[in-house]
Each structure stands twice: as structure tokens, then as C-alpha cells.
C-alpha positions as CSV (number, residue, x, y, z in Angstrom):
1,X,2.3,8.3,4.6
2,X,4.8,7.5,7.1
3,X,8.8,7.2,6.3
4,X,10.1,4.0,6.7
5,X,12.8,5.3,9.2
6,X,9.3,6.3,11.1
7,X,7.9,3.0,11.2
8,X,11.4,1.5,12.7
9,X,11.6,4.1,14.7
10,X,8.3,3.8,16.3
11,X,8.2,-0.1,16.4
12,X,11.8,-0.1,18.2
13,X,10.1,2.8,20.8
14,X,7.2,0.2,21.1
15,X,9.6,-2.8,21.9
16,X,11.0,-0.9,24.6
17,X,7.6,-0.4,26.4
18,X,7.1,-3.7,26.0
19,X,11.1,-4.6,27.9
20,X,9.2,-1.9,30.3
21,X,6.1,-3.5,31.1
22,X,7.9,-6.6,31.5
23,X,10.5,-5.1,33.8
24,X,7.2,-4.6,36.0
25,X,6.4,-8.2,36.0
26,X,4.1,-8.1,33.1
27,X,3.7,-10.6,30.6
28,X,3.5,-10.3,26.9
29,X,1.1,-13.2,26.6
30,X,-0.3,-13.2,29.9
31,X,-3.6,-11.3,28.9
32,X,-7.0,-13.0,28.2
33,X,-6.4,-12.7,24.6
34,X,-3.0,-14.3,24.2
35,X,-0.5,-13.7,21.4
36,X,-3.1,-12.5,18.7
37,X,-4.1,-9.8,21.0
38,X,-0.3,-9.3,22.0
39,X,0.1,-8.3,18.2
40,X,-3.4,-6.2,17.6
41,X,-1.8,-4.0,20.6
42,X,1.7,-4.1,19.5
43,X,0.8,-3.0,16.0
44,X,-1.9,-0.5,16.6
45,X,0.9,1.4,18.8
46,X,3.5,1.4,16.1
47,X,0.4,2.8,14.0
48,X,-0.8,5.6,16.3
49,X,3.1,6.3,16.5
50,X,3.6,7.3,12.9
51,X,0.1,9.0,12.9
52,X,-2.8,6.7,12.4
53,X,-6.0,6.7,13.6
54,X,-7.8,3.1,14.3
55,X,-5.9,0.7,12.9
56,X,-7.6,-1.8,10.5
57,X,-7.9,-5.1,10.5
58,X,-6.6,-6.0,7.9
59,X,-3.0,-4.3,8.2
60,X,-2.9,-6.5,11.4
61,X,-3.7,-9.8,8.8
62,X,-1.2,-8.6,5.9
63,X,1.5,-8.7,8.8
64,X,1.2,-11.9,10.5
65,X,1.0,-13.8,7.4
66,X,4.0,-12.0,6.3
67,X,6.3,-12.6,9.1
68,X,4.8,-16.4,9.1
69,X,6.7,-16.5,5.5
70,X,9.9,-18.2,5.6
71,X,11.0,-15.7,2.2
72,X,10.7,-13.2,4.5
73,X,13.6,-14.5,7.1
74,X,17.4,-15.4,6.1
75,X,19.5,-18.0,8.2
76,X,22.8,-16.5,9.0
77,X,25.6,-18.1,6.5
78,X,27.0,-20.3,9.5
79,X,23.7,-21.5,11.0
80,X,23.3,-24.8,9.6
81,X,27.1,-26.0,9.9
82,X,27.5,-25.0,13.2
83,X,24.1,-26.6,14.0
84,X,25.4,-30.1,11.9
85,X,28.8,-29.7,13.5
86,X,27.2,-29.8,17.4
87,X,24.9,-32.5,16.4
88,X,27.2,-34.6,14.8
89,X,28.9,-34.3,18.1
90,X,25.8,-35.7,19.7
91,X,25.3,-32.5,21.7
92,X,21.6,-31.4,22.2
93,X,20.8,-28.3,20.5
94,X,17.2,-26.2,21.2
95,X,15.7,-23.0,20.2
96,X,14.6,-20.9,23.1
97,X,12.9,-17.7,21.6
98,X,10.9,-14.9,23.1
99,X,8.3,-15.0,19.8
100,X,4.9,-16.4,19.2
101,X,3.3,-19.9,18.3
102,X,4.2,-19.9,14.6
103,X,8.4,-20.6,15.2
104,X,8.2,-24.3,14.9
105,X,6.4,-24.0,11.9
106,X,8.8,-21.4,10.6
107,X,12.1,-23.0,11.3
108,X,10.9,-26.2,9.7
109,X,10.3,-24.0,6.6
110,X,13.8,-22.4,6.7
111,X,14.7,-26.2,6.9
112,X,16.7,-26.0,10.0
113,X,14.1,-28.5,12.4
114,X,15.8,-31.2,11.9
115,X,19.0,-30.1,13.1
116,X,17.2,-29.1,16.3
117,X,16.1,-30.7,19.5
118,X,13.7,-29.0,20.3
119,X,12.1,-25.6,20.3
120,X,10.8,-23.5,23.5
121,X,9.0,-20.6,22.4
122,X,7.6,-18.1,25.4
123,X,4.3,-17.9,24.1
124,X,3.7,-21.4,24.8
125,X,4.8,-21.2,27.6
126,X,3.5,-18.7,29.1
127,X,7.1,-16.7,30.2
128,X,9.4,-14.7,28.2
129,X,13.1,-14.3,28.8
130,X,14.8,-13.1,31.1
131,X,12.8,-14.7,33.2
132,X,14.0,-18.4,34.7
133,X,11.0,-20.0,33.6
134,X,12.1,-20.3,30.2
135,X,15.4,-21.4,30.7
136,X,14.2,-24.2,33.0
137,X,11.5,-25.7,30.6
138,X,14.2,-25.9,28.0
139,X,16.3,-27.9,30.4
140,X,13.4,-29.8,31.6
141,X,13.0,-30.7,28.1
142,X,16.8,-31.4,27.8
143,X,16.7,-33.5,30.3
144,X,20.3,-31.5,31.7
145,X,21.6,-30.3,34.4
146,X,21.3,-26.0,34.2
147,X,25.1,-26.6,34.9
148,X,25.8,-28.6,31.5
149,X,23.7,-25.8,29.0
150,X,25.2,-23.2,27.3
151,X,22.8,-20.1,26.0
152,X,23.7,-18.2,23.4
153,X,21.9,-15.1,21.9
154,X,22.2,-11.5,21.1
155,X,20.5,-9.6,24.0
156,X,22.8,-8.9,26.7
157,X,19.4,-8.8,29.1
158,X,17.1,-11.3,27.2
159,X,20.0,-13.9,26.6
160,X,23.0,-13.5,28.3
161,X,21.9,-11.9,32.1
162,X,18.4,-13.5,31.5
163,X,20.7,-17.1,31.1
164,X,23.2,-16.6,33.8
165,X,20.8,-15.5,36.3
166,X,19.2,-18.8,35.8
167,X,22.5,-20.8,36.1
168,X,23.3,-21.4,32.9
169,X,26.8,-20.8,31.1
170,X,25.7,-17.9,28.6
171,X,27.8,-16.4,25.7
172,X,26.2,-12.7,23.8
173,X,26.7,-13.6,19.9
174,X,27.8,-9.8,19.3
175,X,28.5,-9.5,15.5
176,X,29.3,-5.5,16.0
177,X,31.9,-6.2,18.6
178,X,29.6,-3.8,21.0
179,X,29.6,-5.6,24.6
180,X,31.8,-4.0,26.9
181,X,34.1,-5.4,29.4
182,X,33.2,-8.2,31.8
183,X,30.5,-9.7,28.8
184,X,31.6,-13.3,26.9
185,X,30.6,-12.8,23.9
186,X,31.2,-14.3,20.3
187,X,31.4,-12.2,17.0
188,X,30.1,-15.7,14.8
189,X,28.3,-19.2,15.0
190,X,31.2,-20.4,14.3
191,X,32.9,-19.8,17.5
192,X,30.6,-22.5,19.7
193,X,31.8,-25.6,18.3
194,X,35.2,-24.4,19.5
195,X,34.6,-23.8,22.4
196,X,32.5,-26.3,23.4
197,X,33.8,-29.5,21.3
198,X,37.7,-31.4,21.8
199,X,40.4,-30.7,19.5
């Protein structure tokens, strides 16, 4: 039976060989078998990692269906004002994620849809951040210039290089204070509306 500081351990070793593979040009969803075979692969590696053998089938099942749960996610305490505040201000506001088809579904359970725009989520679109593709569908959907969006998210590569390489205005939402010098970042939410709306 594997520790749970095993399992993290060996997922988080298995995220970076994914970061890898994509520093290589690869895809996460690019293969014949799309996001569900993303997952079998993903899973069976964190499962040969903390010493299993074939994985079965059914630990893949158990764990989609329990990150589709809303119960199983928590909205940080700011989320929804900030996202009511920048509406109110008649500001567009999208979700541009590197996760699989079930986010729309999710947020709407987590009740936070209708305070959106939009969602852009790379597996259906084919292209995960960093890469510009991502960013440009969500202005295309925007209907923006990439010079009037501001990205914000908590990879430094993903998010904030991913963003301003494709000419957008990016802030890292850094809650430990970790980015180092020449990074704008943000510690809360709570910080966009401030920057971005008149006093």
C-alpha cells in the first residue's frame, strides 16, 4: 500500500514529464485516443510509480468521476466577488484552463458559470498553454484585441510567460509570495479589480 506522500510524489514527478513532453512539442491531447487516453496514461504512471503492476480499470473510473465532483473542489474565498465586481464593470471575464472536457460542466456546478464569459479549455481545443493557440482562441472568442486582455494564473510558464509571449498583459496570482524579481504578480483575487477598474 503506497503512502499518500508517495502518490503526490509520484503524480507531481508525472506532471513534470508531461511539462517535458510538451517542451518537445508534444501534445497532451494530441494522440488518437484524446483526453480519456491522456488519463489511462497519466494514471497508470503514477501507479507503476508507487509500485503497481497493470493498472485496473476501474481505479481509472473511481478517479474521473471523482474529480468531475464539484464536493471535491473549493472556490477560493474571493472568487465570486471579484468575478461579480469585473462583471458589474461590464468587463469580459473567461476561463482559459489547461484541463479536460468536463470544466464547463464543473464550474457551472461550483455555481460560478454565470459569472463567466466564457470557458476555453485545451482539450477542446486541441493546444495547451503556454502555447499561443490558447490565448488566441480566448481572444477570438472575446472578440479583443491581445493588447486589451489581461491573464492571470499561477504558473509562471503556463500562465504568466505562456500569456506574455502571446501578447497579452499577464499577472502570476502567487499566494506564497514566491516569484522573484522582474515577475508581476498578485498575492489575492482581490487585487484585479484594482488594478484594472477607476477609482
Amino acid at each position: 500500500m503506497a503512502t499518500e506522500e508517495a502518490v503526490h510524489a509520484a503524480a507531481h514527478a508525472t506532471w513534470r514529464d508531461v511539462a517535458a513532453a510538451r517542451e518537445r512539442g508534444e501534445e497532451r491531447w494530441g494522440a488518437p485516443d484524446g483526453e480519456i487516453g491522456f488519463w489511462r496514461r497519466f494514471v497508470a504512471t503514477v501507479y507503476s510509480r508507487v509500485g503497481g503492476e497493470e493498472m485496473p480499470d476501474v481505479l481509472l473510473r473511481e478517479l474521473v468521476a471523482h474529480f468531475a465532483q464539484e464536493r471535491h473542489w473549493k472556490l477560493y474565498d474571493e472568487t465570486r466577488p471579484v468575478l461579480s465586481e469585473l462583471r458589474a464593470a461590464g468587463l469580459g471575464v473567461y476561463v482559459v484552463s489547461n484541463w479536460d472536457s468536463t470544466l464547463p460542466s464543473l464550474l457551472t456546478r461550483l455555481g460560478i458559470a454565470g459569472d463567466l464569459d466564457g470557458v476555453v479549455v485545451s482539450a477542446l481545443v486541441g493546444v495547451s498553454k503556454p502555447a499561443r493557440g490558447i490565448f488566441d482562441e480566448a481572444v477570438r472568442r472575446a472578440g479583443v484585441a491581445h493588447t486589451e486582455v489581461l491573464h492571470v494564473g499561477d504558473s509562471l510558464t503556463d500562465d504568466y510567460h505562456g500569456a506574455r509571449a502571446a501578447g497579452l498583459s499577464a499577472l502570476l496570482l502567487d499566494r506564497r509570495r514566491r516569484a522573484g524579481d522582474g515577475v508581476e504578480a498578485i498575492a489575492s483575487l482581490d487585487e484585479v479589480p484594482r488594478r484594472l477598474l477607476p477609482r
